[in-house]
C-alpha positions, -999 to 999 in steps of 0.1 A, spaced: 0 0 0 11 33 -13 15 62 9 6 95 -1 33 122 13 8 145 37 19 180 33 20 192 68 33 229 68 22 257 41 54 266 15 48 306 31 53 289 70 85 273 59 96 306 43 90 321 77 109 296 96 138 296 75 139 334 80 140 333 117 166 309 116 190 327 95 184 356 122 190 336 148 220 322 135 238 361 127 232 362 160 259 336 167 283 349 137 312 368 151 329 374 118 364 358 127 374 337 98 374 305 121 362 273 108 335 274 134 323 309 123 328 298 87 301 271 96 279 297 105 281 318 79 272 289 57 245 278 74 230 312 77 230 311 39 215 278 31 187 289 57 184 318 37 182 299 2 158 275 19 138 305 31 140 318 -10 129 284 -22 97 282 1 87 315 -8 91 308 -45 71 277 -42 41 292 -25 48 322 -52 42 292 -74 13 278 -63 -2 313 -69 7 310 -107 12 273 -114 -15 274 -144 9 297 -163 41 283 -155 56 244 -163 67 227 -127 96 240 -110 100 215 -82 131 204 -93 149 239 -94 173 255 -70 162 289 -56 177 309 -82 165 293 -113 129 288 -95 128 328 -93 143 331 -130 111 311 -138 83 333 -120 100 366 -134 83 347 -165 53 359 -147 38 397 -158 24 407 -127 56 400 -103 85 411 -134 97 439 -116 101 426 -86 122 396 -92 145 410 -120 160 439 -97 164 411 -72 185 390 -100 205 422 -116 241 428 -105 235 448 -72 199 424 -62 194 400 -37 206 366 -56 240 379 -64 251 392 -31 239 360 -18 262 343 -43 289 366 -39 294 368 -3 290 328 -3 318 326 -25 340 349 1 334 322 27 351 298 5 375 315 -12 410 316 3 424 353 4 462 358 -15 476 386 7 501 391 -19 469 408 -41 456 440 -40 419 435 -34 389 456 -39 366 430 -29 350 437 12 351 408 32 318 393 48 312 415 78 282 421 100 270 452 80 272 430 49 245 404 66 222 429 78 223 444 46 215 405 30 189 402 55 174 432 52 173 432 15 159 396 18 126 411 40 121 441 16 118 415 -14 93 394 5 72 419 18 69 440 -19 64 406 -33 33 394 -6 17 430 -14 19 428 -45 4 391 -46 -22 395 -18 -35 434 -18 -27 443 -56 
């Protein structure tokens, strides 16, 4: 006998809980370049993509007449799929140019793994606390245009 898989929390309470936990975890971050703290850093990332995902699969569920599936996407190419979608565009392309959401994400994941040459001259900042905030920040401004523009528009 067959199983179906019971979905037991909405894709928007996931989104929510993955937020909190990428707070909770800068909280913890003290920025040191230790292995420990490099852990941290990680893991406030991947609860951020996880956080990103959810919220492009309940964006989904919205729109899933006009759009093929996009289960089997990561975050990034799940948003470059609903900026398919007229009514939400805007909103997801300045989040996926050269100075939105998606590429800072990217690029400050990359510093984390990225061993520094101190013989280079570098113009790149190093993750710091401001830089996370900023991430994070960013990250709630996109969500909350995005609900208001889904649920009150």
């Amino acid at each position: 006998m067959v199983r179906e898989f019971e979905k037991l929390v909405e894709f928007i309470e996931l989104s929510n809980l993955y937020q909190d936990l990428a707070e909770e975890t800068l909280e913890s971050i003290n920025f040191d370049s230790s292995p420990a703290d490099n852990h941290k850093q990680i893991l406030f990332f991947i609860y951020l993509e996880n956080s990103l995902d959810s919220l492009a699969q309940n964006t989904y569920q919205i729109f899933e007449k006009e759009l093929d599936p996009i289960d089997n996407f990561n975050f990034k190419f799940k948003w470059i799929k609903l900026s398919e979608i007229k009514v939400i565009k805007n909103i997801i392309k300045s989040e996926l140019m050269i100075d939105g959401l998606i590429p800072i994400i990217e690029d400050s994941k990359e510093k984390i793994f990225s061993i520094s040459d101190a013989n280079l001259i570098s113009t790149n900042k190093s993750n710091n606390l401001k830089k996370f905030l900023l991430i994070l920040n960013k990250y709630k401004s996109f969500k909350e245009l995005l609900r208001k523009t889904l649920y009150e528009c």
